[in-house]
C-alpha positions as CSV (number, residue, x, y, z in Angstrom):
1,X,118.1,100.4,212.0
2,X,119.9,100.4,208.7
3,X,118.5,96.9,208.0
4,X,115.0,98.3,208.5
5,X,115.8,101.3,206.3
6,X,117.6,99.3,203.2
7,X,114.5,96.8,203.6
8,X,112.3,99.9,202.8
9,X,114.3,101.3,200.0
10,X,114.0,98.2,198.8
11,X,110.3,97.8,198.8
12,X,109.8,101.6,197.8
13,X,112.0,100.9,194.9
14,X,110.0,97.6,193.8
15,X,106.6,99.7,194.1
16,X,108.2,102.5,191.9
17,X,109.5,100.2,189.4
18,X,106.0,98.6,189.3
19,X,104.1,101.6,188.9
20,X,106.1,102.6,186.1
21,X,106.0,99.7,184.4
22,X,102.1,100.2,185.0
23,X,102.3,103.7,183.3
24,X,104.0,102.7,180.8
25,X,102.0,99.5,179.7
26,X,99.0,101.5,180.6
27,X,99.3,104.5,177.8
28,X,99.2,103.9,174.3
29,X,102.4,104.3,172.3
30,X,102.2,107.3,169.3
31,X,101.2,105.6,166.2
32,X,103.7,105.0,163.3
33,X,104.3,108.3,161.1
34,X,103.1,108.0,157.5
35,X,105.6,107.4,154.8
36,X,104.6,111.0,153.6
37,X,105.0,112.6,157.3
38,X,108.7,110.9,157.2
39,X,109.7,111.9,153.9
40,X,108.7,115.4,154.3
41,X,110.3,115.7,157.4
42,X,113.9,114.4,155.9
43,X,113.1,117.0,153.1
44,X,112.7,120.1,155.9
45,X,116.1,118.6,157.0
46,X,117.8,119.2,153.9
47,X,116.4,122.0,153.6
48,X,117.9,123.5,156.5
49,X,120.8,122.1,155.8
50,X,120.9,124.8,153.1
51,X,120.1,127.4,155.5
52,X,123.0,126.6,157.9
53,X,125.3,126.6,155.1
54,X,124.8,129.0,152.1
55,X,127.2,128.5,150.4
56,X,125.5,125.7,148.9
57,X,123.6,127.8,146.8
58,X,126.5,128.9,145.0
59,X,126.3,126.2,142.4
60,X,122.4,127.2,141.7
61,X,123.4,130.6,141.5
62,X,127.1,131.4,140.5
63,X,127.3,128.6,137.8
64,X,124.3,128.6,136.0
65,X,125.0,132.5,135.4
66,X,128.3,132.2,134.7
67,X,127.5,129.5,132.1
68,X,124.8,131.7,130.8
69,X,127.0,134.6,130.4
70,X,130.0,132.7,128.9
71,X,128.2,130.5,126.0
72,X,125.6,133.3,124.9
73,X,128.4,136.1,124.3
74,X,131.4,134.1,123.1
75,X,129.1,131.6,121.1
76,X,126.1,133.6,120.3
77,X,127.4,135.7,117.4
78,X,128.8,132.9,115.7
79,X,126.2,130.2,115.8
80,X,123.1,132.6,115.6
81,X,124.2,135.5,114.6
82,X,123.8,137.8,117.2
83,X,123.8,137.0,121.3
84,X,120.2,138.2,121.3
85,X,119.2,135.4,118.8
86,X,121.1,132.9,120.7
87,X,119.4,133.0,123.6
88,X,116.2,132.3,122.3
89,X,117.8,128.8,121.8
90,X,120.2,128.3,124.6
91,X,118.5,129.4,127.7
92,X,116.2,126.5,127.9
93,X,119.3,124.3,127.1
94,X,121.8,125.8,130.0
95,X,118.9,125.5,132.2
96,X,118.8,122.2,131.9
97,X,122.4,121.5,131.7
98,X,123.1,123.4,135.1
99,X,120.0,121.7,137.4
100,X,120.9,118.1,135.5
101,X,124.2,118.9,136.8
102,X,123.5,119.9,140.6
103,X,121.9,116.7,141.2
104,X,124.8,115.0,141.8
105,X,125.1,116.6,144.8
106,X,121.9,114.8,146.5
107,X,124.6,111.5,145.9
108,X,127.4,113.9,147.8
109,X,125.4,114.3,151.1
110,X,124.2,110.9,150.9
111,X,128.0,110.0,151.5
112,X,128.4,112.8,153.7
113,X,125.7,111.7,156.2
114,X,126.5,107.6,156.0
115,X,130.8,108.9,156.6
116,X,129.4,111.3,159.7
117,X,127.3,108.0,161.1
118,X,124.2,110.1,161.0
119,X,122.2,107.2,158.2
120,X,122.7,104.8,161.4
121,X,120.3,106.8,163.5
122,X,117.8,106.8,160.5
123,X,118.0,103.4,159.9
124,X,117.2,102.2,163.5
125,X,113.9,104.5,163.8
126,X,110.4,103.1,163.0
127,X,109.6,105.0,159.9
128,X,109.1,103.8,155.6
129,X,112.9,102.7,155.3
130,X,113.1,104.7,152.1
131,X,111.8,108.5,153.5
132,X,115.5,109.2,154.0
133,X,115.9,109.2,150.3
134,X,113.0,110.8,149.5
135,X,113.5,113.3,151.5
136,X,116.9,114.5,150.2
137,X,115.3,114.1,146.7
138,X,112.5,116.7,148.2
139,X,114.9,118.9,149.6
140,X,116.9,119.3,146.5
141,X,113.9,120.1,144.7
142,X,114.6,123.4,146.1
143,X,117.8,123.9,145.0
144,X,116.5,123.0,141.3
145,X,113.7,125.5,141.5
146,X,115.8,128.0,142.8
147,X,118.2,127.4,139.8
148,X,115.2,127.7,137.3
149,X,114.1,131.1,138.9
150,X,118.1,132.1,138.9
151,X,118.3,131.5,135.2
152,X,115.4,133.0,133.9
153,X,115.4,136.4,135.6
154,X,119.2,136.3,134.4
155,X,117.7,135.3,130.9
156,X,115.0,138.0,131.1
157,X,117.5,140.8,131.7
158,X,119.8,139.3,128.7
159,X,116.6,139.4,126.2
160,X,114.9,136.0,126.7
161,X,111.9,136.3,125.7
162,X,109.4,133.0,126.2
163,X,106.6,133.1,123.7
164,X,104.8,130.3,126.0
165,X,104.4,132.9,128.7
166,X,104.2,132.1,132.0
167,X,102.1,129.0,132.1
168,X,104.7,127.7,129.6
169,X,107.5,128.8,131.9
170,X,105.9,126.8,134.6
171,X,105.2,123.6,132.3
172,X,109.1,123.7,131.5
173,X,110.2,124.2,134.9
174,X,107.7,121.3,136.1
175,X,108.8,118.9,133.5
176,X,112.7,119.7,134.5
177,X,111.9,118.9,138.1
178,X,110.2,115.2,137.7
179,X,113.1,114.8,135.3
180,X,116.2,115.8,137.7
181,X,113.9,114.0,140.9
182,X,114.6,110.4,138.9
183,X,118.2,111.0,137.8
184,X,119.5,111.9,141.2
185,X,118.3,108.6,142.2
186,X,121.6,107.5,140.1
187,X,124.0,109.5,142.4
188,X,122.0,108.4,145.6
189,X,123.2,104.4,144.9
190,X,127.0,106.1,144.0
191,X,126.7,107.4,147.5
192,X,126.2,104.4,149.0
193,X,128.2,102.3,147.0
194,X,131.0,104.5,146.7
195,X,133.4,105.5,150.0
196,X,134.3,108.9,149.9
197,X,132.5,112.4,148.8
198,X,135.0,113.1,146.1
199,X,134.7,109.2,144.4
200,X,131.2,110.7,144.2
201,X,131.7,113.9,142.5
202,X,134.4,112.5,140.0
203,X,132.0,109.5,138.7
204,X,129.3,111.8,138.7
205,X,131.0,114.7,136.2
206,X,132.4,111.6,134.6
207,X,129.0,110.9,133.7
208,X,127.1,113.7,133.7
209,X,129.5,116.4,131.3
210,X,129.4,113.9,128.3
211,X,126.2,113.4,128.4
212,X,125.2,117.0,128.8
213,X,127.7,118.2,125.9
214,X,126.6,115.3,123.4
215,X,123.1,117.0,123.5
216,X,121.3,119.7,121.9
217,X,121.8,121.9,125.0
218,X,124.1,124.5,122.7
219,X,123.7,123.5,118.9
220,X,120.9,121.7,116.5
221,X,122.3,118.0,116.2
222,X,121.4,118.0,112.3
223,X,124.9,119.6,112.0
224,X,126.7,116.9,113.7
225,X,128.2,113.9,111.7
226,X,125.9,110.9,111.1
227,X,127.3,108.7,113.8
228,X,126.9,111.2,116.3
229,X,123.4,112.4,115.6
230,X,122.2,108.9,116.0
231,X,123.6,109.1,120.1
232,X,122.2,112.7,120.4
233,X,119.2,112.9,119.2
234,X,118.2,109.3,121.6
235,X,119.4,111.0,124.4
236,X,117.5,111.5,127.8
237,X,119.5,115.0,127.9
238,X,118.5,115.6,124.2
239,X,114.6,114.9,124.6
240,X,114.5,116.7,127.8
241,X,116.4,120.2,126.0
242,X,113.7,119.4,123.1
243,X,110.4,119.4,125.7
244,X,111.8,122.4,127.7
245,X,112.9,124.8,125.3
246,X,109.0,123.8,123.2
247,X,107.0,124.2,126.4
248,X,108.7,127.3,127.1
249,X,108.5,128.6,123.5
250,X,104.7,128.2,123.7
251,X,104.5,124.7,121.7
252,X,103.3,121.4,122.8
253,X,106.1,119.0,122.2
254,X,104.1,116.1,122.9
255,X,106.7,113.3,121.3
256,X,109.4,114.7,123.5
257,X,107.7,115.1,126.7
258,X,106.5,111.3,126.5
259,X,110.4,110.5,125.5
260,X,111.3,112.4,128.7
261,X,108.9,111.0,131.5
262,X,109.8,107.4,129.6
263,X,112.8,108.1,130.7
264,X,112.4,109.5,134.2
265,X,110.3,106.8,134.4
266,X,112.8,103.8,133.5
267,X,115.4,105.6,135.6
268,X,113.4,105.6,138.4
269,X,112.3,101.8,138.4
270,X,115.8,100.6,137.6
271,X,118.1,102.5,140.4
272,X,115.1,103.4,143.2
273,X,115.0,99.5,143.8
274,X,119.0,99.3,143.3
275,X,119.5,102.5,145.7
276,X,116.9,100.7,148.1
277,X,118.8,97.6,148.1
278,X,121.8,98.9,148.8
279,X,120.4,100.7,151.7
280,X,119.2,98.1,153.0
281,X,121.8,95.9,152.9
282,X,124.1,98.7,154.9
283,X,121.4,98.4,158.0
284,X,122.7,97.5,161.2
285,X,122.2,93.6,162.2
């Protein structure tokens, strides 16, 4: 009897196994999400990322007022004349000294993800191998805007007063944004080349606060000695203060926005490949 029985579970179990095998052959498989589907996707991640953890929106908030606060009334009187005056010229400057600042952080949670194993899962799944890094690019396009808006209402209540209206607003803020989406591609390969979150953070202010200061972000460079004008006023930090503060002021700098999507552009062909490579190279066998 349990011969007859084991023979039958036997049989049942081959016919199951076949019929499965039948369903499965017989029904198409989903087709491949588009590189834009993907990339969006890993952008809604980081995004919630920010919703499950707040406090990441302390450096987009907390900082760029504080900065604000600190250069307009300690500096203001004495290199304009009066805070009022000052801000005219700085605002557009500290804005884009605080959002080229933040992107360091998209190299940070790069690290964060490859340390927590979670970059192993992306790499084995079907999609445009890059959409990973897109997407935290997307995602902290977010936390740029949301230091623009942060900054300008700040700005507003202070006196700011942008003579290029709203349109101009927008221009600045748009150009800031294609800008900052390029250079974080710089701290993306640091967070794959580079082992821990902190290596990350200390090449990146290592990089980012000279290049920030030795700019036009606070003063006019024509003040500066020779030598040092001739680094400042060919910097990507310098052209990209020059566009802003125009576009914003209701000008059309054209000379410095074609300086400053040169340089997003350069940046963007020289470490998306790098970044890409290195990705790549970290994939499972």
């Amino acid at each position: 009897m349990s011969t007859a029985t084991s023979t039958e579970s036997k049989e049942l179990s081959a016919v199951s196994t076949e019929s499965l095998a039948a369903l499965l052959v017989a029904k198409e498989r989903p087709p491949r999400p588009s590189a834009l589907s993907t990339s969006l996707t890993f952008g809604w991640r980081a995004i919630l990322k920010i919703k499950h953890v707040p406090e990441q929106l302390f450096d987009v908030t907390a900082f760029p007022i504080m900065n604000l606060l600190m250069f307009t009334y300690l500096f203001g009187g004495a290199l304009a004349g009066s805070p009022g005056d000052y801000i005219q010229f700085v605002l557009p400057g500290i804005l884009v000294m605080s959002v080229v600042m933040i992107t360091m952080y998209t190299g940070v949670s790069v690290n964060i993800d490859i340390e927590k194993g979670v970059f192993d899962r992306f790499r084995s799944l079907p999609i445009w191998r890059p959409s990973a890094m897109v997407g935290y690019l997307l995602g902290d396009a977010l936390r740029y805007t949301i230091a623009s808006v942060v900054m300008l209402v700040v700005g507003l209540l202070l006196g700011y007063r942008p003579d290029g209206g709203f349109g101009g607003v927008v221009a600045g803020i748009a150009l800031l944004l294609v800008f900052s989406f390029a250079f974080s591609w710089i701290w993306t390969m640091f967070g794959l080349m580079l082992r821990t979150e902190k290596s990350v953070m200390s090449v990146s202010m290592m990089v980012i606060f000279p290049l920030t200061f030795l700019s036009n972000v606070f003063v006019d460079p024509k003040t500066m000695p020779g030598w040092l004008q001739a680094f400042v006023n060919n910097s990507p930090i310098t052209h990209l203060a020059s566009a802003v503060r125009g576009l914003m002021a209701g000008d059309w700098p054209g000379t410095e926005i074609a300086w400053t999507l040169g340089w997003a552009g350069a940046l963007l062909l020289v470490f998306g490949p790098v970044t890409m490579r290195l990705y790549n190279r970290k994939s499972p066998p």
